[in-house]
Residue, then its C-alpha position, 0 to 999 in steps of 0.5 A: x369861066x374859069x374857078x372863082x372864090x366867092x361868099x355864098x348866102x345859105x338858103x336852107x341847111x336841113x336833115x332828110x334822111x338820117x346822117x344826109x343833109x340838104x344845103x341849098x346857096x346862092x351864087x350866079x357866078x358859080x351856076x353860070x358854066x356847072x356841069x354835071x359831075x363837078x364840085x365846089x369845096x367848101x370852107x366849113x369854119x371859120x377858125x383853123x379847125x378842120x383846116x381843110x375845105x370839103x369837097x362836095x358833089x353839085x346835086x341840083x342847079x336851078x337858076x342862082x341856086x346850087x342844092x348839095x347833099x352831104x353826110x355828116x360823118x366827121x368834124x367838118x361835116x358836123x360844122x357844116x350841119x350848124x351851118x343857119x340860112x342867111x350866113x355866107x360859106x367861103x365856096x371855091x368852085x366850079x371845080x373838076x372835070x364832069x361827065x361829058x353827056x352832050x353826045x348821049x343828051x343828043x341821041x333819042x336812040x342812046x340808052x344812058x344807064x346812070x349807077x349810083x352806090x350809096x351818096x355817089x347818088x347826089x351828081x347824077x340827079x344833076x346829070x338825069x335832068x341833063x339827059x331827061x328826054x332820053x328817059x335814062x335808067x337809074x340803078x342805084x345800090x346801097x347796104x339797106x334801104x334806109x342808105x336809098x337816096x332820091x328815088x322821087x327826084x329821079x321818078x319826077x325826071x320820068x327816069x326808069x329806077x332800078x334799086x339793090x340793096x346788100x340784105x333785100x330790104x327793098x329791090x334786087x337783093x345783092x349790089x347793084x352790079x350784079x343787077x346790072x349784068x342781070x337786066x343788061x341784055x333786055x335794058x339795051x337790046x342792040x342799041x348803042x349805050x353809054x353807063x355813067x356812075x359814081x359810087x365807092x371804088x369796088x363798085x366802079x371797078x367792077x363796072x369798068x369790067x362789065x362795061x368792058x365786057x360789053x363794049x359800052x362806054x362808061x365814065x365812073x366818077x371816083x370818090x377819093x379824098x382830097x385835100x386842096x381840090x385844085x391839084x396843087x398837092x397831089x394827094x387824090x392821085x390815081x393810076x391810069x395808062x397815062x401816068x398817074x392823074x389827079x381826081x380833083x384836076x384831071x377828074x373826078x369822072x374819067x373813062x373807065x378804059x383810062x384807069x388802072x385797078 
């Protein structure tokens, strides 16, 4: 199925957790071909101000129905926060190229480590319920505790969860990369592994170094700002050993072999 404009109906539109919200729509047209790490760009008003749509990550998939988690940050994400159930959002999508995960969902003997920092958490619950038979590691990084998002959807997946925080208010104290190369060896063991991750440029750079390292094969998920979310206009390009690439048509989730730092 290729990219399809549609009108959909907002089921719920609520707060859990400081600035992050929940939104739940519907649209069997859009969930038919979903997969993890793609995204739909939403037209927040219905005026001229904020022009531009937002993109935003699919969090969940369950029949009809697309659950997306945002941060209310700016003009356009408070629109969306005001946002009632039963009103329709003008939501283009599915938009993007996402992890491809077949080949590990497939292997009882491949352990999938998923990393998130801060919100980049919201596309891999997506992705864990994809690989949930194969009991997936989570690591996931933030600043403090409160940042922590979706620790119980991922334990309900049965998924092994791992958290670092910058000042120690909950799990390994330091980024979730230095946890990561601290219980590598033993999380692995001889096994063929495969890292997927989504999370602020630092922390996929530096993931792209250790992944290299180590031989395992990583697909990070960039987290850039984009404007039309079709690659019309070029503003989300990034450097890779093919030329430059744009991450809402070519990505948002490459190789970590593929990308220039």
């Amino acid at each position: 199925m290729g990219i399809v404009q549609v009108k959909g109906r907002i089921i719920s539109n609520k707060r859990f957790a400081g600035n992050y919200w929940h939104l739940e729509f519907e649209s069997e047209i859009i969930t038919k071909h979903l997969c993890p790490g793609q995204f739909v760009n939403i037209r927040v008003s219905d005026g001229l101000d904020p022009l531009l749509r937002r993109p935003i990550s699919i969090h969940r998939v369950k029949a009809s129905k697309v659950k997306l988690i945002y941060e209310v940050l700016g003009k356009g994400t408070q629109a969306l926060s005001r946002k009632k159930p039963q009103e329709f959002l003008d939501i283009i999508g599915p938009l993007g190229n996402g992890f491809d995960y077949r080949q590990s969902a497939k292997s009882k003997n491949t352990k999938n480590i998923l990393i998130a920092g801060g919100i980049g958490v919201a596309p891999l619950v997506f992705l864990a319920e994809r690989l949930k038979l194969s009991k997936p590691l989570i690591l996931i990084g933030a600043k403090t505790k409160n940042q922590i998002l979706c620790m119980q959807e991922f334990k309900s997946l049965g998924c092994t969860l791992r958290i670092a925080t910058d000042d120690g208010s909950l799990g390994f104290r330091g980024k979730v990369t230095d946890l990561l190369e601290s219980i590598l060896p033993s999380a692995i063991g001889h096994r063929p592994s495969a890292i997927y991750a989504c999370g602020p440029h630092p922390m996929l750079k530096a993931l792209a170094g250790i992944a290299h390292k180590n031989k395992i094969s990583a697909q990070l998920s960039l987290e850039e700002h984009m404007a039309c979310g079709i690659g019309a206009c070029l503003g989300c390009a990034v450097l890779t050993k093919a030329g430059y690439k744009r991450v809402c048509k070519d990505g948002p989730v490459f190789s970590s072999e593929e990308l220039i730092w």
